[in-house]
VMD Tcl script that builds the backbone (N, CA, C; Angstrom):
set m [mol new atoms 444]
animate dup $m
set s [atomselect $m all]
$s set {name element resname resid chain x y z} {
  {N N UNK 1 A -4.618 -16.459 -7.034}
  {CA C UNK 1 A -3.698 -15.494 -6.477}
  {C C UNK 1 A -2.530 -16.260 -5.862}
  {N N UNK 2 A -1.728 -16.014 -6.038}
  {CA C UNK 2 A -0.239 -16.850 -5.936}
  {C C UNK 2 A 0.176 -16.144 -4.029}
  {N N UNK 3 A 0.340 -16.629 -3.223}
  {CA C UNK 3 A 0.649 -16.564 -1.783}
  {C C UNK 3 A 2.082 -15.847 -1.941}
  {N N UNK 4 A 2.616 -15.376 -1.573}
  {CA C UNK 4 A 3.518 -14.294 -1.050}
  {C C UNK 4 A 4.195 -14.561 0.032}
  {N N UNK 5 A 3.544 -15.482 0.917}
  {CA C UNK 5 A 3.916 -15.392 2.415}
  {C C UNK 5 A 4.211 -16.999 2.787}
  {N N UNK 6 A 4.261 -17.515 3.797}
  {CA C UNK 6 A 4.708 -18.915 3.898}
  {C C UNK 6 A 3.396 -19.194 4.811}
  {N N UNK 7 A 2.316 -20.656 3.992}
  {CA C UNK 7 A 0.806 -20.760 4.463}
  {C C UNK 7 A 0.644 -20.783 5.670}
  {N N UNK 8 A 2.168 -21.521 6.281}
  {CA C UNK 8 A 1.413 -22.196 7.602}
  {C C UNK 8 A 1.759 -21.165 8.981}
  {N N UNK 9 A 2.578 -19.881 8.097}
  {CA C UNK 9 A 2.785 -18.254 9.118}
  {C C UNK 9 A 1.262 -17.887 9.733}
  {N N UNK 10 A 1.521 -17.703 11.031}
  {CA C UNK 10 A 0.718 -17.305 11.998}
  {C C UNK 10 A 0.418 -15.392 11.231}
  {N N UNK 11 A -0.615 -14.627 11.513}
  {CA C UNK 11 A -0.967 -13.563 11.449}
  {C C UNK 11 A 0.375 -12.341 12.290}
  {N N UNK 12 A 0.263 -12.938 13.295}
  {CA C UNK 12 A 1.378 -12.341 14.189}
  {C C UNK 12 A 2.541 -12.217 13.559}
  {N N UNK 13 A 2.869 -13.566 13.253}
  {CA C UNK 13 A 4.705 -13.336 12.323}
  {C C UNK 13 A 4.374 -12.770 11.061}
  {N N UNK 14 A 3.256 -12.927 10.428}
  {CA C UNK 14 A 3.483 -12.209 9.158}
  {C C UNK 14 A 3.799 -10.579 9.523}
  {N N UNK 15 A 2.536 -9.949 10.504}
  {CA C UNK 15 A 2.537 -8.391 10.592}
  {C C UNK 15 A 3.955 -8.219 11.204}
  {N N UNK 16 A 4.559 -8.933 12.393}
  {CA C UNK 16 A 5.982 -8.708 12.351}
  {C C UNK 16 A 7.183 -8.555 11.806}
  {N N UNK 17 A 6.832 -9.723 10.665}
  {CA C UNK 17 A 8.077 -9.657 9.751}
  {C C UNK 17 A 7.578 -8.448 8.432}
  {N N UNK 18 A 6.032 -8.071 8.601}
  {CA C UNK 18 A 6.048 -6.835 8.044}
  {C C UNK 18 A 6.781 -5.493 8.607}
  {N N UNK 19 A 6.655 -5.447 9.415}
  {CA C UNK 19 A 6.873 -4.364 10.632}
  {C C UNK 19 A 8.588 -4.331 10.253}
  {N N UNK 20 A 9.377 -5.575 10.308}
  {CA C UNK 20 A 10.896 -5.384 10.258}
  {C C UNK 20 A 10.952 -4.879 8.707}
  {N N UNK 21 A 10.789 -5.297 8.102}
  {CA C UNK 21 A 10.878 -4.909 6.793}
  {C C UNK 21 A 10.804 -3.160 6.232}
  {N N UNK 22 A 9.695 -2.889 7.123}
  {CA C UNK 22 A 9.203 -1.562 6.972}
  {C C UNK 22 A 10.100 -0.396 7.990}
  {N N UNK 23 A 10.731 -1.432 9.247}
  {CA C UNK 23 A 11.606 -0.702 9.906}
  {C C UNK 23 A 12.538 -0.456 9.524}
  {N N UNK 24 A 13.505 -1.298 8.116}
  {CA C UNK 24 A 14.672 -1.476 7.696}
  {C C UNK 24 A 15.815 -1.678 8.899}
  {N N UNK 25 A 16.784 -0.741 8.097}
  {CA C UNK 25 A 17.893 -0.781 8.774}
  {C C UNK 25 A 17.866 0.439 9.645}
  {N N UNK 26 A 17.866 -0.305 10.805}
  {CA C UNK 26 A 17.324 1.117 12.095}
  {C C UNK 26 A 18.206 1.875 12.485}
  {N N UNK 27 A 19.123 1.423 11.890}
  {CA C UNK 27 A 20.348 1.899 13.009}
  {C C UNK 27 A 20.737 3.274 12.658}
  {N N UNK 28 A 20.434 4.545 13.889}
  {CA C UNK 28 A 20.905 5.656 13.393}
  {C C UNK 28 A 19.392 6.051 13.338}
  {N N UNK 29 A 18.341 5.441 13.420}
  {CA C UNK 29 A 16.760 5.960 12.908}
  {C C UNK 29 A 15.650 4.945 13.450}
  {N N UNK 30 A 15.774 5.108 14.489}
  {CA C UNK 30 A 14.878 3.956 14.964}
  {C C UNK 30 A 13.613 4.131 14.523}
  {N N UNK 31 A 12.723 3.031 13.805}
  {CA C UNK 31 A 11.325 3.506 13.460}
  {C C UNK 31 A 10.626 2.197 14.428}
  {N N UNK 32 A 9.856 2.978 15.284}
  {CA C UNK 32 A 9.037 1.969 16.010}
  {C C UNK 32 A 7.949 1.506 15.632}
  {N N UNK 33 A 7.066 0.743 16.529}
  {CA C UNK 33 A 6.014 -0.074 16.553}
  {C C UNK 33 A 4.724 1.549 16.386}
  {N N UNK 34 A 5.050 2.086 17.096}
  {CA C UNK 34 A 4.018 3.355 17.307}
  {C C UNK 34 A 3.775 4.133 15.950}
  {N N UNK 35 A 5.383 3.924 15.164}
  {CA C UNK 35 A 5.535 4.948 14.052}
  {C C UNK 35 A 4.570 3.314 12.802}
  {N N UNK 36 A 5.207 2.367 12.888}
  {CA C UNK 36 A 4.230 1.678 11.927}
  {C C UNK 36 A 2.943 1.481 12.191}
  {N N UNK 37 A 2.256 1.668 13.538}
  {CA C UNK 37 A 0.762 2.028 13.169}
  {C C UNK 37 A 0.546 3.044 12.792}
  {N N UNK 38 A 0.890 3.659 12.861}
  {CA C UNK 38 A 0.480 5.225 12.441}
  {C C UNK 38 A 0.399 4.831 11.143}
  {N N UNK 39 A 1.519 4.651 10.532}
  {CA C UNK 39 A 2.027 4.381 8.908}
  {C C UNK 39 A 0.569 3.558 8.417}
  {N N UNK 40 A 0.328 2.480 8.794}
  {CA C UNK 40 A -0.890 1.391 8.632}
  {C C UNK 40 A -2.124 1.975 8.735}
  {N N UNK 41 A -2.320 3.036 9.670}
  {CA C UNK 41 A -3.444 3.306 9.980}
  {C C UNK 41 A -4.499 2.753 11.026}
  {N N UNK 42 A -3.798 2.224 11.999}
  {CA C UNK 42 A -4.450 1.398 13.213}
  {C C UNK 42 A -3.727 2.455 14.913}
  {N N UNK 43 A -4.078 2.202 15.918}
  {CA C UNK 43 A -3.619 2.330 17.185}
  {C C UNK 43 A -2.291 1.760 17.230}
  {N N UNK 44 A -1.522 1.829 17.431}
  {CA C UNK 44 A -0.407 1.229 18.973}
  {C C UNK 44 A -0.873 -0.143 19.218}
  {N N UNK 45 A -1.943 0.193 20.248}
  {CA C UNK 45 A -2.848 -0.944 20.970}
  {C C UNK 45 A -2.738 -2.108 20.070}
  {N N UNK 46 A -3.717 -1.903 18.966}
  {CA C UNK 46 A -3.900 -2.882 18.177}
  {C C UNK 46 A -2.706 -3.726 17.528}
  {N N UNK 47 A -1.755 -2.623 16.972}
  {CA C UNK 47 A -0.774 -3.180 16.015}
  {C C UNK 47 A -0.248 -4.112 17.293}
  {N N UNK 48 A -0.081 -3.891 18.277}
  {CA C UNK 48 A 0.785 -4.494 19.226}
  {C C UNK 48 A 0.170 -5.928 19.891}
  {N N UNK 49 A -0.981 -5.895 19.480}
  {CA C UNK 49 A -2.008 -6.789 19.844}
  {C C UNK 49 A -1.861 -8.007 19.078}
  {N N UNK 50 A -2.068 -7.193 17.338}
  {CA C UNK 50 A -1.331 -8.246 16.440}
  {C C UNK 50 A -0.376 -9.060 16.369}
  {N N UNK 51 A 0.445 -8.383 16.795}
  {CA C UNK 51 A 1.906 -8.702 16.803}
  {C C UNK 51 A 2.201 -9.684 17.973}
  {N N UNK 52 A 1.265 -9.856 19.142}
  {CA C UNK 52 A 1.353 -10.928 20.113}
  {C C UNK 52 A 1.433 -12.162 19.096}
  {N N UNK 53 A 1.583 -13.306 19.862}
  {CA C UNK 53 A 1.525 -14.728 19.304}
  {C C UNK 53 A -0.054 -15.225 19.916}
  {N N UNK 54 A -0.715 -14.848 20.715}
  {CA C UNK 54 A -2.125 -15.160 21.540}
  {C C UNK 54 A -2.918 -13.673 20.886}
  {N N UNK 55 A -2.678 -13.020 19.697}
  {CA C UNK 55 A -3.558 -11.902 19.841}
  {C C UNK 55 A -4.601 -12.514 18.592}
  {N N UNK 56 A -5.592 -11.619 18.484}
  {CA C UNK 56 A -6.589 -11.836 17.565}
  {C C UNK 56 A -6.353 -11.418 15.909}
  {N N UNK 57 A -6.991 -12.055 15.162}
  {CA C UNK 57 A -6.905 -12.001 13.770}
  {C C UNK 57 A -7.651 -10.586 13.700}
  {N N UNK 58 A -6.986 -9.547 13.028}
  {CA C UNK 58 A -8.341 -8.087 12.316}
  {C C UNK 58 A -9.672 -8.505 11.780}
  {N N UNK 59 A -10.320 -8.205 12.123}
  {CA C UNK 59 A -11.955 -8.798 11.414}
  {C C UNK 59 A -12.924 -7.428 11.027}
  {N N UNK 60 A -12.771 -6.185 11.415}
  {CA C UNK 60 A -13.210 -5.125 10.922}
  {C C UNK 60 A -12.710 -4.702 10.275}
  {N N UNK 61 A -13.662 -4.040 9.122}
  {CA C UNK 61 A -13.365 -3.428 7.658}
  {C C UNK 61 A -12.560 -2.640 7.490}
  {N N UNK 62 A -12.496 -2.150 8.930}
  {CA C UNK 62 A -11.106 -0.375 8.739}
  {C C UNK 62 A -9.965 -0.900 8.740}
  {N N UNK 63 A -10.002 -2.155 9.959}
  {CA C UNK 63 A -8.865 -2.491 9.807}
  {C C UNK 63 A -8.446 -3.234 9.228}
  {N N UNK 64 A -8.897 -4.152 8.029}
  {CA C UNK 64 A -8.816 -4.669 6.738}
  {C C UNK 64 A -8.140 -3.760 6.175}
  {N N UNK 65 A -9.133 -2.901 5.693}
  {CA C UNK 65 A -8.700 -1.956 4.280}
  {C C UNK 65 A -7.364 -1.102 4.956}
  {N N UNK 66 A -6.930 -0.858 6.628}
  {CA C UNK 66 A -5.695 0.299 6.773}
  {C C UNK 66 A -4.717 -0.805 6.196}
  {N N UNK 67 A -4.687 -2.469 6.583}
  {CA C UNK 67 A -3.799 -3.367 6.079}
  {C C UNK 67 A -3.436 -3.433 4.429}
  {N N UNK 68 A -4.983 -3.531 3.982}
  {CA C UNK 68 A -4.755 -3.886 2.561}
  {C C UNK 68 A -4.452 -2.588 2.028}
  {N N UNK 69 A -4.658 -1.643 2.060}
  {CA C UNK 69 A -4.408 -0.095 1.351}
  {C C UNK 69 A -2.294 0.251 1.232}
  {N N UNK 70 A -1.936 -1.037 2.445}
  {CA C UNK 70 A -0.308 -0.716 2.753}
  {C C UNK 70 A 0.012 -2.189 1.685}
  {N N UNK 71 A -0.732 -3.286 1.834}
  {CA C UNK 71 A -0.246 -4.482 1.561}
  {C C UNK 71 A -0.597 -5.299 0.233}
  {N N UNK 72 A -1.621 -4.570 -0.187}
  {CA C UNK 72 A -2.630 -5.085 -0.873}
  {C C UNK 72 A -3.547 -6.344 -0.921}
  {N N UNK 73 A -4.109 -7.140 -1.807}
  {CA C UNK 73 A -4.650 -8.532 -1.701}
  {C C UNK 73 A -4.239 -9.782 -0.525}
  {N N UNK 74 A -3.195 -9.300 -0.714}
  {CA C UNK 74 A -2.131 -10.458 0.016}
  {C C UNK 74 A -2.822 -10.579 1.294}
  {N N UNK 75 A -3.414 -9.324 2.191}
  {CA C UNK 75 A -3.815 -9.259 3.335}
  {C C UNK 75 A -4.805 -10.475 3.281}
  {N N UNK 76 A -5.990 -10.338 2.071}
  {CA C UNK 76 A -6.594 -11.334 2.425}
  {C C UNK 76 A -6.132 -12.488 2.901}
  {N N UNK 77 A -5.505 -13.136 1.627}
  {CA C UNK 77 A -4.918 -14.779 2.106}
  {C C UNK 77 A -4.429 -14.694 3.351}
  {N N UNK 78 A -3.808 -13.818 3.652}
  {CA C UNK 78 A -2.773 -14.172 5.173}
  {C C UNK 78 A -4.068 -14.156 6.207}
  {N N UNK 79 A -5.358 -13.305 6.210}
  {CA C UNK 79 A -6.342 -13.845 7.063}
  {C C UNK 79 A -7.047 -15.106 6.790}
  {N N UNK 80 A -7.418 -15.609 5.678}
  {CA C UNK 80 A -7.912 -16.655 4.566}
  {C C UNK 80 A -9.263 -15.604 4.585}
  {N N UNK 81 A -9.136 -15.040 4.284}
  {CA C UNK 81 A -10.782 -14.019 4.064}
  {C C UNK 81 A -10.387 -14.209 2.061}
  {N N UNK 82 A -12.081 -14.602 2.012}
  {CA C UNK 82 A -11.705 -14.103 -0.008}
  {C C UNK 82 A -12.094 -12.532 0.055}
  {N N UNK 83 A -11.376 -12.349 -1.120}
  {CA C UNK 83 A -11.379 -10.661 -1.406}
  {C C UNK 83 A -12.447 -10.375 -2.113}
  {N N UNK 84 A -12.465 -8.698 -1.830}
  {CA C UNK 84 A -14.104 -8.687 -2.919}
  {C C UNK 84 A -13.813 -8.667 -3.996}
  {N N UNK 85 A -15.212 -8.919 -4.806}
  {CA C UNK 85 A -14.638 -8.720 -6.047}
  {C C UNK 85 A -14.785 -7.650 -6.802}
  {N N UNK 86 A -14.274 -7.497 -7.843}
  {CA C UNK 86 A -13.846 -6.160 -8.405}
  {C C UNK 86 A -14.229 -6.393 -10.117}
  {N N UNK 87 A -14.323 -5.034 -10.628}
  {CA C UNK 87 A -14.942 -5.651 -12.019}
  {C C UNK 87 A -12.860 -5.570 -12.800}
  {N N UNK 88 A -12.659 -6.311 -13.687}
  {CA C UNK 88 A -11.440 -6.430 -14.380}
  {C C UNK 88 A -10.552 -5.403 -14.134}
  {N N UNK 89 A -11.288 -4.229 -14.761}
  {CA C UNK 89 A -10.060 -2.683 -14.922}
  {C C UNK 89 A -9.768 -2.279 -13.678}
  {N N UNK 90 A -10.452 -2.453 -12.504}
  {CA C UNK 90 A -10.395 -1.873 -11.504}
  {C C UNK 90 A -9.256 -2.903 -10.544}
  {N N UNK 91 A -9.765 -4.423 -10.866}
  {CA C UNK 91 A -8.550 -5.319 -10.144}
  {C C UNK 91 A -7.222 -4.677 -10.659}
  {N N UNK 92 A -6.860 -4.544 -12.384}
  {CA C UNK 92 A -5.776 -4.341 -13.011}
  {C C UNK 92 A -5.099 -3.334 -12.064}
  {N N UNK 93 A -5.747 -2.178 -12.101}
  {CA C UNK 93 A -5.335 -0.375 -11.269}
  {C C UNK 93 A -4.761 -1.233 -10.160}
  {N N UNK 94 A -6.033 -2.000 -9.048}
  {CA C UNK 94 A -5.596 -2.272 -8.015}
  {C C UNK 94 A -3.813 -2.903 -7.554}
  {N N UNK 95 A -3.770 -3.690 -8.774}
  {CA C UNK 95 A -2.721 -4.949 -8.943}
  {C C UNK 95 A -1.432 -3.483 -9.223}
  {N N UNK 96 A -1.627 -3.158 -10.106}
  {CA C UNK 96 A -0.891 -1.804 -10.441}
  {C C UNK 96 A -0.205 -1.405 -9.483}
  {N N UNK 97 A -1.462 -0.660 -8.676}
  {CA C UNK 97 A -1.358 0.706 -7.526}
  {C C UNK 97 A -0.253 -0.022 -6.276}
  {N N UNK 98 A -0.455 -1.195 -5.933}
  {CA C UNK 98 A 0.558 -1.828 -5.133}
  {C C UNK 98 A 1.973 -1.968 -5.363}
  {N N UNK 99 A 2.365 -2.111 -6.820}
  {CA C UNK 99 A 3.632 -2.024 -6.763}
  {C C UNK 99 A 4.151 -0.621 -6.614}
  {N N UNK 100 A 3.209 0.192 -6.413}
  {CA C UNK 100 A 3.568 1.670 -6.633}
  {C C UNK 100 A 4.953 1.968 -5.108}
  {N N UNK 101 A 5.461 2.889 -4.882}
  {CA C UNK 101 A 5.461 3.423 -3.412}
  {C C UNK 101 A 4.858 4.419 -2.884}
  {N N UNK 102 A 4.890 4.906 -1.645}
  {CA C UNK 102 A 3.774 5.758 -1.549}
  {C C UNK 102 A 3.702 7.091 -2.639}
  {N N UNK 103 A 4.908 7.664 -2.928}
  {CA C UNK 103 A 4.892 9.114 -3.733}
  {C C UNK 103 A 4.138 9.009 -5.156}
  {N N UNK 104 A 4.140 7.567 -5.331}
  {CA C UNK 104 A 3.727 7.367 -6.402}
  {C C UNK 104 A 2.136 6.691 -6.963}
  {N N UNK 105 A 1.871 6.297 -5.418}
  {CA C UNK 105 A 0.287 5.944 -5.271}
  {C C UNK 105 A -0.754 7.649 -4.969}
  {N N UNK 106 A 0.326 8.669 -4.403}
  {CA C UNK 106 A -0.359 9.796 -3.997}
  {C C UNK 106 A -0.546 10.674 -5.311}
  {N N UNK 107 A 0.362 10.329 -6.310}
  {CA C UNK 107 A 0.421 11.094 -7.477}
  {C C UNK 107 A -0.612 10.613 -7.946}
  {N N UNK 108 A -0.785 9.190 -8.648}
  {CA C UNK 108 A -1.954 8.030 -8.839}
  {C C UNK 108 A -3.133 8.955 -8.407}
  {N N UNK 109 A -3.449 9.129 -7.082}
  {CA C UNK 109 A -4.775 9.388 -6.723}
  {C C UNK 109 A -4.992 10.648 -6.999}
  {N N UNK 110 A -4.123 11.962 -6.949}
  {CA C UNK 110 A -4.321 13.035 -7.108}
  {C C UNK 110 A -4.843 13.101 -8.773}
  {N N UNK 111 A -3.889 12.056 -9.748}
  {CA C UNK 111 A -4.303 12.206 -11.173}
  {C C UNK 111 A -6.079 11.485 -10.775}
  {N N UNK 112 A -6.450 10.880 -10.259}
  {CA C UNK 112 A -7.559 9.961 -10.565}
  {C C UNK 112 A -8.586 11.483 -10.307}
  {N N UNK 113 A -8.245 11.875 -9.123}
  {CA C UNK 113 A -8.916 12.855 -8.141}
  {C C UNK 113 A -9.432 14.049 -8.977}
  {N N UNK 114 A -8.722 14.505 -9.792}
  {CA C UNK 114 A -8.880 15.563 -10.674}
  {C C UNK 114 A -9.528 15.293 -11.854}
  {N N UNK 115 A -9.076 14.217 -12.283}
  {CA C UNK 115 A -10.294 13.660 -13.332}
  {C C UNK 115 A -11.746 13.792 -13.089}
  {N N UNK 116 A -11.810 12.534 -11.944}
  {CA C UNK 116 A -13.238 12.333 -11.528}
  {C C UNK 116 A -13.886 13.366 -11.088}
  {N N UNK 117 A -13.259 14.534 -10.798}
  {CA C UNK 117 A -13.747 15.755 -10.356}
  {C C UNK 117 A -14.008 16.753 -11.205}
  {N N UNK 118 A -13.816 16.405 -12.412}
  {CA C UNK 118 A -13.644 17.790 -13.452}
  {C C UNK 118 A -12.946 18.640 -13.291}
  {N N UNK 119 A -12.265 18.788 -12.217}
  {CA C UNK 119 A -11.344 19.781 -11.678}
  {C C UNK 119 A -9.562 20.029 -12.483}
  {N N UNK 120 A -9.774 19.581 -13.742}
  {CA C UNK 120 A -8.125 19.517 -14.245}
  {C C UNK 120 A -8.238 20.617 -15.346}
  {N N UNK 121 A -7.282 21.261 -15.821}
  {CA C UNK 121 A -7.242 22.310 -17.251}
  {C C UNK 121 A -5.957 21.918 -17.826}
  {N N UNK 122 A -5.558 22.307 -18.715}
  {CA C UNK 122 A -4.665 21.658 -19.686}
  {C C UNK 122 A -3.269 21.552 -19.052}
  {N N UNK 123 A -3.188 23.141 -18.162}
  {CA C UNK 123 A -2.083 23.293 -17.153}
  {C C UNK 123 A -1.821 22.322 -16.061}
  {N N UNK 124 A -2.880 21.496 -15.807}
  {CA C UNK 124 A -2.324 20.821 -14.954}
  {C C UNK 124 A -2.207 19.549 -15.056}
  {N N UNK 125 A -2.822 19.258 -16.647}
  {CA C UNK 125 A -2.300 18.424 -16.838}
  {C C UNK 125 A -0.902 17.927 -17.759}
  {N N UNK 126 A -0.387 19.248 -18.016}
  {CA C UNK 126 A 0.877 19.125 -18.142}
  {C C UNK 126 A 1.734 18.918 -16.935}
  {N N UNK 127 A 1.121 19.905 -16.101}
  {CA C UNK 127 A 2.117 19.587 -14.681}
  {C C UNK 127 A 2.368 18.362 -13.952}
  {N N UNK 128 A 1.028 17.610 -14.407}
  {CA C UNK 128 A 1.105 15.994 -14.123}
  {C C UNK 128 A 1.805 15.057 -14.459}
  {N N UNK 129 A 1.779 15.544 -15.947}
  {CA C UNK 129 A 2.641 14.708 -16.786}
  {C C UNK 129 A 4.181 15.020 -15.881}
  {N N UNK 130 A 4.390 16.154 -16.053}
  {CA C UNK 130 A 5.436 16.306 -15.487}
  {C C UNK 130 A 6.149 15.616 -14.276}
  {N N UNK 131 A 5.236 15.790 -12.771}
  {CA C UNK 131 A 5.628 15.040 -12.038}
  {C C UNK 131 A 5.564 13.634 -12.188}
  {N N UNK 132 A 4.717 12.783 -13.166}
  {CA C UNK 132 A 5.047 11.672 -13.757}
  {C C UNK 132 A 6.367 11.245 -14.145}
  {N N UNK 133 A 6.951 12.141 -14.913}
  {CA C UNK 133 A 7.705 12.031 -15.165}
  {C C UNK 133 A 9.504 12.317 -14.627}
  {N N UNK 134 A 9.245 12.997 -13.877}
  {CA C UNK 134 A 10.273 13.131 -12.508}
  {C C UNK 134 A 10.244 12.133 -11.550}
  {N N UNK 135 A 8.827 11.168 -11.385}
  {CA C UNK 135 A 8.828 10.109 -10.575}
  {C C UNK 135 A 9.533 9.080 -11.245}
  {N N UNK 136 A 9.226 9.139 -12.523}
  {CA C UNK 136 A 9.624 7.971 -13.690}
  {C C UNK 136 A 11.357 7.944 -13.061}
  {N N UNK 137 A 11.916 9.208 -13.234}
  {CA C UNK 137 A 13.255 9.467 -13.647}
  {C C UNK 137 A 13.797 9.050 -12.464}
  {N N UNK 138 A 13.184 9.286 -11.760}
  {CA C UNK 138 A 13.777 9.012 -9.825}
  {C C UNK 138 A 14.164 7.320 -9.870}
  {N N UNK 139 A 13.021 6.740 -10.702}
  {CA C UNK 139 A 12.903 5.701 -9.667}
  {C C UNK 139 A 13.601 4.596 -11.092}
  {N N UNK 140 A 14.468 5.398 -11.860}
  {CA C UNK 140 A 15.493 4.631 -13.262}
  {C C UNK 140 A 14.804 4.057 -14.017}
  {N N UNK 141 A 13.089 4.726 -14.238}
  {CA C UNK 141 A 12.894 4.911 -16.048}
  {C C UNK 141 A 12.893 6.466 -16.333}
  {N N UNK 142 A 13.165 6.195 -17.808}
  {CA C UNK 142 A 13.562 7.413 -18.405}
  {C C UNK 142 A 12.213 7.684 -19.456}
  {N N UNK 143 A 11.161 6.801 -19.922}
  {CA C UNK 143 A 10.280 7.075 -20.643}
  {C C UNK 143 A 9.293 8.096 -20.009}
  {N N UNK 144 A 8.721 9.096 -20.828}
  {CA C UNK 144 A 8.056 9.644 -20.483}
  {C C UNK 144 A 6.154 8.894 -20.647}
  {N N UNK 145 A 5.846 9.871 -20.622}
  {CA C UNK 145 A 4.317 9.731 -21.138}
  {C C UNK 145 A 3.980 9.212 -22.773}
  {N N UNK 146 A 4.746 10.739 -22.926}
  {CA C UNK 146 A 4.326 11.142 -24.400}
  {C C UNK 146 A 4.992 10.113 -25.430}
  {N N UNK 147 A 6.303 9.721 -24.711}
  {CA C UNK 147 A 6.647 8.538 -25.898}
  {C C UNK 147 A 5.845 6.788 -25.473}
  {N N UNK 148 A 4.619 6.995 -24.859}
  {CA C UNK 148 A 3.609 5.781 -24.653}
  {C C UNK 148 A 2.481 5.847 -25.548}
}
mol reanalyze $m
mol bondsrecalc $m
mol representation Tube
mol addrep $m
């Protein structure tokens, strides 16, 4: 797995210089520390804890997976934790699902969701296709489904 981040970055500066990144350009819209835990899926407390230079590395699973579910794999290395492992197709999705953004990881799961559920009819999976394809168009591809 190829590092992303610079080795000898402390935990703290990485989640920080995550945090700016995710804050963008504030100006006119301030997005705080409170609004990126939320976003992550952790407390205030914690994120802020992280973000010290004396705070502790995450070592519970929730708060693993709220990191990796925003960051993907990468989380590991930046703790040096190895990742689990995964059988091939499922790493691929995984590797996938990260470059996604969120509108497009929620579409992802809703298509997975309906599958695995039996819960889809032909109607909706046209309608899928569809919003597939409005995501496609948004984000400057123009291919659909059907010409894959």
């Amino acid at each position: 797995m190829k590092a992303i981040y610079n080795i000898g970055m402390a935990f703290s500066d990485w989640i920080t210089d995550k945090y700016v990144a995710w804050r963008g350009d504030a100006v006119g819209r301030d997005r705080t520390v409170t609004e990126f835990a939320d976003w992550v899926g952790v407390s205030q407390s914690v994120m802020a804890y992280w973000m010290r230079p004396d705070g502790k590395l995450p070592r519970s699973t929730k708060s693993i997976n709220a990191l990796v579910s925003k960051y993907g794999p990468e989380v590991y290395e930046v703790l040096g934790l190895e990742p689990p492992q995964t059988n091939p197709i499922l790493g691929e999705c995984e590797r996938l699902f990260y470059q996604l953004d969120d509108e497009g990881r929620n579409l992802l799961v809703e298509i997975i969701r309906r599958i695995a559920t039996g819960r889809y009819v032909i109607s909706d999976i046209v309608q899928l296709n569809q919003n597939v394809t409005d995501y496609k168009i948004k984000d400057g591809t123009t291919d659909s489904l059907d010409a894959e």
